[in-house]
C-alpha positions as CSV (number, residue, x, y, z in Angstrom):
1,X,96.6,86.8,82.8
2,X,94.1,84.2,84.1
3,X,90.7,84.3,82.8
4,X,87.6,85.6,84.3
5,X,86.4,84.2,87.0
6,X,82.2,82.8,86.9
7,X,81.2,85.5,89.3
8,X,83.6,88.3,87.2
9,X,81.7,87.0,84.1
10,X,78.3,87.1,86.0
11,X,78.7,90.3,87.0
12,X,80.0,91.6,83.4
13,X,77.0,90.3,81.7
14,X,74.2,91.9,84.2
15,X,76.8,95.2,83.1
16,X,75.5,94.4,79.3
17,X,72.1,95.7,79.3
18,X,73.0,99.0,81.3
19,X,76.2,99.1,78.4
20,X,73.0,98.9,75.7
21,X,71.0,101.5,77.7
22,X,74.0,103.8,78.1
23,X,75.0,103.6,74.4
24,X,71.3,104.3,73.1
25,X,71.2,107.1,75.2
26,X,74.2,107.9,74.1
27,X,73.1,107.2,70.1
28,X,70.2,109.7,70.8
29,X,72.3,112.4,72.2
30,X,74.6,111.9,69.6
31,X,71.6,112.1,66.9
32,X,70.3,115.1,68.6
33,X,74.1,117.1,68.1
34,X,74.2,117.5,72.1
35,X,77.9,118.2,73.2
36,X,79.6,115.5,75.2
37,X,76.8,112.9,73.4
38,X,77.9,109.8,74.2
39,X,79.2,110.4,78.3
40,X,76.0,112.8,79.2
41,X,73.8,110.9,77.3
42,X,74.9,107.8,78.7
43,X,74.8,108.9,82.1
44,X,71.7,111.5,82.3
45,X,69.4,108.0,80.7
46,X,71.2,105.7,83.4
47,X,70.9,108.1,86.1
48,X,67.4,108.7,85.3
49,X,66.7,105.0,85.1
50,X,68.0,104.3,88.8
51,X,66.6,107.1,90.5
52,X,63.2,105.5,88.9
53,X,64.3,102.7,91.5
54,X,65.1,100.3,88.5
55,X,68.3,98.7,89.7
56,X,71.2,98.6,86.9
57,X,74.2,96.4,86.8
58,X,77.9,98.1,87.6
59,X,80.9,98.1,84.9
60,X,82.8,96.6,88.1
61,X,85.5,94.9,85.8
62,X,84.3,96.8,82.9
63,X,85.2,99.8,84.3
64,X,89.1,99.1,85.3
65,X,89.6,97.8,81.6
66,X,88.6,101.0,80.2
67,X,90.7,103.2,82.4
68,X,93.6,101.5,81.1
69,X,92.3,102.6,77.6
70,X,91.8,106.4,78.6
71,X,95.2,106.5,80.5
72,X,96.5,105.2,76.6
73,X,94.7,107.9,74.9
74,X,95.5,110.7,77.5
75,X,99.2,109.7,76.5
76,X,99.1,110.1,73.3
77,X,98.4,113.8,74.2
78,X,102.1,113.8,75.1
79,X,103.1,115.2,72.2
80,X,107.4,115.9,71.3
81,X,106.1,119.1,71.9
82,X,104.5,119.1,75.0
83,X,107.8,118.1,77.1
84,X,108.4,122.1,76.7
85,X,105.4,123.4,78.5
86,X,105.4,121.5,82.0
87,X,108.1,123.9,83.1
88,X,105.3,126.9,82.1
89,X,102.6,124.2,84.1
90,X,103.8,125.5,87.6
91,X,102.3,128.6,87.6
92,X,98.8,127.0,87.0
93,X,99.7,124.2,89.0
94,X,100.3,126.0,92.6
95,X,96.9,128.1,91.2
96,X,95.0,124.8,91.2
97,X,96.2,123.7,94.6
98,X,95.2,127.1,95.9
99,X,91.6,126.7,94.3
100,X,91.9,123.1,96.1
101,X,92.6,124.4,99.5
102,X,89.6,126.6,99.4
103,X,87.3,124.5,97.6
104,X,88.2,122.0,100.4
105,X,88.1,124.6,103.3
106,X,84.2,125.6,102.0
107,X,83.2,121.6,101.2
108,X,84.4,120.7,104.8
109,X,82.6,123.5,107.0
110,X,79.0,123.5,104.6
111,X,79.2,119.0,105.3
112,X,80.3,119.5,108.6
113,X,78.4,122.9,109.8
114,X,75.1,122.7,107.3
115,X,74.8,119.2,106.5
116,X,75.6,117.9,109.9
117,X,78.5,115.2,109.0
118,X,81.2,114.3,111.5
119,X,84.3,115.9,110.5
120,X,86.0,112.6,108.8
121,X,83.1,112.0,106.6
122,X,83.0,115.9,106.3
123,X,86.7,115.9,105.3
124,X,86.9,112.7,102.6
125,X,83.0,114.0,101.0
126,X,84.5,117.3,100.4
127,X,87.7,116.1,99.1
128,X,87.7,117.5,95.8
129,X,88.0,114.4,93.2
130,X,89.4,111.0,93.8
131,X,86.9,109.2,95.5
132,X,88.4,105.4,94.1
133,X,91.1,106.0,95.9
134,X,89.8,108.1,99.0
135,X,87.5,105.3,100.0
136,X,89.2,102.9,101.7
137,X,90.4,105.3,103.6
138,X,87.3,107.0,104.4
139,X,86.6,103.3,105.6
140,X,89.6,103.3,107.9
141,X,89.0,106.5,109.7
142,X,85.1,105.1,110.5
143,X,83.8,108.1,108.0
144,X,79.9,107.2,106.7
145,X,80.7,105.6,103.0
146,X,77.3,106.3,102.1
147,X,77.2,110.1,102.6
148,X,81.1,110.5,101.0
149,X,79.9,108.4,97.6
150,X,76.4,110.1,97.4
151,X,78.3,113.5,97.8
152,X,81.5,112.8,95.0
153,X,78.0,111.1,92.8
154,X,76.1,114.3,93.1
155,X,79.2,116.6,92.1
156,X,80.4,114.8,89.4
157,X,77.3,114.4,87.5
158,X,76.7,118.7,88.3
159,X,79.9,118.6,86.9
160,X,79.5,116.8,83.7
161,X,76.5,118.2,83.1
162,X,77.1,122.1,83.8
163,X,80.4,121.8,81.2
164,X,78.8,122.4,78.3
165,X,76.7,125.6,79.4
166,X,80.2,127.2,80.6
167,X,82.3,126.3,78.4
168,X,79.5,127.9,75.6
169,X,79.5,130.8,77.9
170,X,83.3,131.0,78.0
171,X,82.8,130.7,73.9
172,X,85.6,130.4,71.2
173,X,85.3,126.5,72.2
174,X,83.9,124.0,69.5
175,X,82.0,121.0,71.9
176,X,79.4,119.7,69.2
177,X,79.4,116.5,68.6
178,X,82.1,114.8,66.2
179,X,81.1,114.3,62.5
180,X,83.5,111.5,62.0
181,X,83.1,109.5,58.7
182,X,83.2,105.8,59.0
183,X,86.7,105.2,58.1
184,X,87.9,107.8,60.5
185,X,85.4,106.4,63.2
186,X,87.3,102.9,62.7
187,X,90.8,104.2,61.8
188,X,92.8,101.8,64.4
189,X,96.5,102.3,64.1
190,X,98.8,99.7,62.2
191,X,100.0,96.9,63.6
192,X,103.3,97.7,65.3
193,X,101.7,101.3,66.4
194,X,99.3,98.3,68.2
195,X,101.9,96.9,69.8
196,X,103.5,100.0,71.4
197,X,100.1,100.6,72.8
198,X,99.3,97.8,74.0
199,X,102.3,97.2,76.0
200,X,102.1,100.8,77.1
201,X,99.0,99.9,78.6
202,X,99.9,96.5,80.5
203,X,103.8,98.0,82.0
204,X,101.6,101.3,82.1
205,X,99.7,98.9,85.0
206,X,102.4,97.6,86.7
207,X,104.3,100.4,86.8
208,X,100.8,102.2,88.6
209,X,101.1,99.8,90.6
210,X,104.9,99.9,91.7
211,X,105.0,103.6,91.7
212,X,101.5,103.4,93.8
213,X,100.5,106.1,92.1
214,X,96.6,107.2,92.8
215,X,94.3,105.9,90.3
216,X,97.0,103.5,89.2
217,X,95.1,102.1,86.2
218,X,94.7,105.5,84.6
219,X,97.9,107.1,85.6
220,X,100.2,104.2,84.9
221,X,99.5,103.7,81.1
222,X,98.8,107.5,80.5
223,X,102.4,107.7,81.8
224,X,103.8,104.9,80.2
225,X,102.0,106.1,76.7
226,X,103.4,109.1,77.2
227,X,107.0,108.3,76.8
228,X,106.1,106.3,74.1
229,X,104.8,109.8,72.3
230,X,106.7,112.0,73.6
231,X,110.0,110.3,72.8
232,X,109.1,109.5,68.9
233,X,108.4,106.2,69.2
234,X,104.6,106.1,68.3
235,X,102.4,108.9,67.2
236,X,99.4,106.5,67.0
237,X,96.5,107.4,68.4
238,X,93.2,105.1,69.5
239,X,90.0,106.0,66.8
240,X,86.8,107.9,67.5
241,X,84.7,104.6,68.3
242,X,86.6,103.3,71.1
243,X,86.5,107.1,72.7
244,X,83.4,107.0,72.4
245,X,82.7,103.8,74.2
246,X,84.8,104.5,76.6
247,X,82.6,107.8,76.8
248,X,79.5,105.5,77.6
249,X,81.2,103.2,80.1
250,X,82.0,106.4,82.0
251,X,79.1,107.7,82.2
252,X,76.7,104.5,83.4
253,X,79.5,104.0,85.9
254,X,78.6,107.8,87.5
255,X,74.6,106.8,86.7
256,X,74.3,103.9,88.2
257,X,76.1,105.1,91.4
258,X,72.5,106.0,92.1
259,X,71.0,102.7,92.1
260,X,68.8,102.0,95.0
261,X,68.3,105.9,95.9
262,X,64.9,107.2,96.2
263,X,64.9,110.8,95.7
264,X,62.2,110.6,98.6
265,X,64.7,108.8,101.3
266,X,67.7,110.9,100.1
267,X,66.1,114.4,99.1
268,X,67.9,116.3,101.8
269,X,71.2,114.5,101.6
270,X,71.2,114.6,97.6
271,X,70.0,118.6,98.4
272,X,73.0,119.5,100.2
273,X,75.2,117.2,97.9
274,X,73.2,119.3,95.1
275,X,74.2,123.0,96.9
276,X,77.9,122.0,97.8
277,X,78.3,120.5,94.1
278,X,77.5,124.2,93.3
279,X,79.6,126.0,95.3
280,X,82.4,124.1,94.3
281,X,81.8,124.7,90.9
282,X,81.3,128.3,91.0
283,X,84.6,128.0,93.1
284,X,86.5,126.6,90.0
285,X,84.7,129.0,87.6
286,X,86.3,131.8,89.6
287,X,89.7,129.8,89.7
288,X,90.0,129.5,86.2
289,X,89.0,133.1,85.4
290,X,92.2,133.7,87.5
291,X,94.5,131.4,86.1
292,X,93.6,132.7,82.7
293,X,94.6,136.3,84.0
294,X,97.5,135.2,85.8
295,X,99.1,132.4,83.3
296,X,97.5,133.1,80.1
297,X,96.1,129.6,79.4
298,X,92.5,129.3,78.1
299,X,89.5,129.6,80.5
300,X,88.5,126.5,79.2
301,X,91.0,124.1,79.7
302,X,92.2,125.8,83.1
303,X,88.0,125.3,84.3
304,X,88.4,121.2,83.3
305,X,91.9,121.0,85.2
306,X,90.7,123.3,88.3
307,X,87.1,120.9,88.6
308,X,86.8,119.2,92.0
309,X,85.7,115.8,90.1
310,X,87.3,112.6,89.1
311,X,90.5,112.9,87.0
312,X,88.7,109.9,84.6
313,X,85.9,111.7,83.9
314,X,87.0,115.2,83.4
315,X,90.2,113.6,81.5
316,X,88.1,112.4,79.2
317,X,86.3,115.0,78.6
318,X,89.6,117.5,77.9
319,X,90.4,114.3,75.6
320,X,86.9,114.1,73.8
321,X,86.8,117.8,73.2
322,X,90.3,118.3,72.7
323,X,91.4,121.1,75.2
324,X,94.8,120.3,76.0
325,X,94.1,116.9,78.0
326,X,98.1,116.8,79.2
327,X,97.8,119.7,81.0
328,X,94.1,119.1,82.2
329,X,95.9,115.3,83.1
330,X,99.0,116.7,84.4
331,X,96.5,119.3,86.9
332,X,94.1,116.3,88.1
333,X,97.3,113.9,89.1
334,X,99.0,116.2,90.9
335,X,95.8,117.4,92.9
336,X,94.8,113.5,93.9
337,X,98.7,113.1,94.7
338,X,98.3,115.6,97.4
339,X,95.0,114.8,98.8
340,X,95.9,111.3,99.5
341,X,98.5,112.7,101.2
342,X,97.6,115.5,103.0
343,X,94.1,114.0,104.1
344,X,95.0,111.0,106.6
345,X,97.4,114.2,108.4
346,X,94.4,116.4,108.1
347,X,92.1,114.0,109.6
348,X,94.7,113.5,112.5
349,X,95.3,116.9,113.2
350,X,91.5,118.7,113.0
351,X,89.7,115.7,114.9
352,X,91.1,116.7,118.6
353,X,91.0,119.7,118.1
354,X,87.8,120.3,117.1
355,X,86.2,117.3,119.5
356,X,87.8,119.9,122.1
């Protein structure tokens, strides 16, 4: 692997001081006993800081490395055990693409209808999750990048930010902060247990890549880890700090999507953004409620897997609060596997028709 380049290394260390902004507000929300302390508090102070019009530095590189680490850890979720259950999945599974369809059906005709959007940018802002990978191809069909990241910003942090108060109104969930002690904070795994990871995580990225599976340098190593675990060969599992840092790199990356947006240029674009967010999410409330009914999994992992958000960021959270992240994982690769898909034909087959 060649070493940084000067402009990489540039842009990692204007990253730094937005790392030590995120991680204090992280600290503080963790001192505090708030739920999810070190994502929200990481990105409620970052996003609060940019929408003050103080530009932050992106994780860029930062970012990439870190999903690598989070596709490890959602692997080790893989348990022996677990092999069993994705048979027992589909139920759930054709549930969440249902939810999908009419959370994308809604998202398309309020950006399209209300917020006045042509249909391409309607169609890849109301895509439910994925944005990373929808993007360049919002480019290619001429869609307004702009209004399609401002709109996936705006619903992921009403996302991250509304989980707590459902999933304490769901109850029987425990989402206060971890009480680790400091060996248990530090506990890395042995040496060889090391090893397996680590190589998980660099054929996890080639194999990504090969496979061209979405959101390669998650998906790869969290499918590469996961043979590893689910096959016997390591039970090892990565310790509470680097979670947690990987918590507060997450959450300045959805912060500081909001640099250089002044609530007074953008309040009617971050007002519908605001009002679709919502509607979506009540959408998944009500999808989850059913898949409970229907397939007898908890409310609470079935609301994290049905989200219309990014499969890192709700991932992590199923993996920070422990509610079955391979089955929350499992629900958010499948849904991105079908939007990338099914979007480009969408796009292809709505435009005439509705031009005429």
């Amino acid at each position: 692997m060649s070493p940084p380049s000067p402009i990489a290394m540039s842009g990692i260390l204007r990253y730094i001081p937005t790392l030590v902004l995120g991680g204090l507000g992280g600290f503080v929300a963790y001192y505090l006993n708030m739920p999810l302390p070190w994502l929200l508090g990481a990105l409620i102070t970052t996003t609060a800081v940019s929408l003050a019009g103080i530009r932050l530095g992106s994780p860029g590189r930062v970012r990439k490395a870190v999903l690598v680490v989070i596709g490890v850890m959602l692997g080790s979720a893989f348990a022996p055990g677990v092999a069993s259950d994705f048979a027992a999945w589909s139920g759930s599974l054709i549930i969440m693409l249902i939810a999908t369809a009419s959370m994308m059906v809604v998202a398309v005709w309020f950006s399209h209808r209300i917020a006045g959007h042509s249909l391409d940018t309607a169609i890849y802002a109301g895509a439910p999750g994925g944005l990373s990978s929808l993007l360049p191809m919002a480019q290619e069909a001429g869609a307004d990048l702009r209004a399609v990241g401002m709109t996936h910003a705006v619903r992921i942090l009403v996302l991250l930010v509304s989980i707590p108060p459902l999933l304490n109104l769901i109850g029987h969930v425990d989402i206060s902060a971890s009480r680790s002690n400091a060996s248990q904070w530090l506990s890395f795994p042995g040496l060889e247990d090391t090893g397996w990871l680590a190589g998980a995580a660099v054929v996890g990225v080639v194999i990504g890549r090969l496979l061209r599976l979405p959101n390669p340098l998650l998906f790869g190593p969290a499918l590469a880890s996961s043979v590893l675990h689910l096959s016997g060969t390591t039970h090892a599992v990565l310790p509470p700090a680097l979670i947690a840092l990987a918590q507060v790199i997450i959450g300045t990356s959805v912060g500081v999507r909001f640099v250089g947006v002044t609530l007074r240029e953008m309040a009617r674009q971050l007002g519908l953004a605001l009002i679709q967010a919502i509607m979506l999410t009540l959408l998944a409330v009500a999808a989850a409620w059913i898949g409970h009914e229907l397939t007898g999994y908890s409310v609470a992992a079935a609301l994290i897997a049905y989200m219309p958000g990014g499969a890192p960021e709700l991932s992590l959270v199923a993996l920070a609060l422990n509610i079955e992240p391979a089955f929350v994982t499992s629900h958010h690769l499948l849904r991105i596997t079908v939007l990338l898909i099914t979007l480009p034909l969408l796009v292809g087959w709505l435009t005439p028709r509705v031009a005429r």
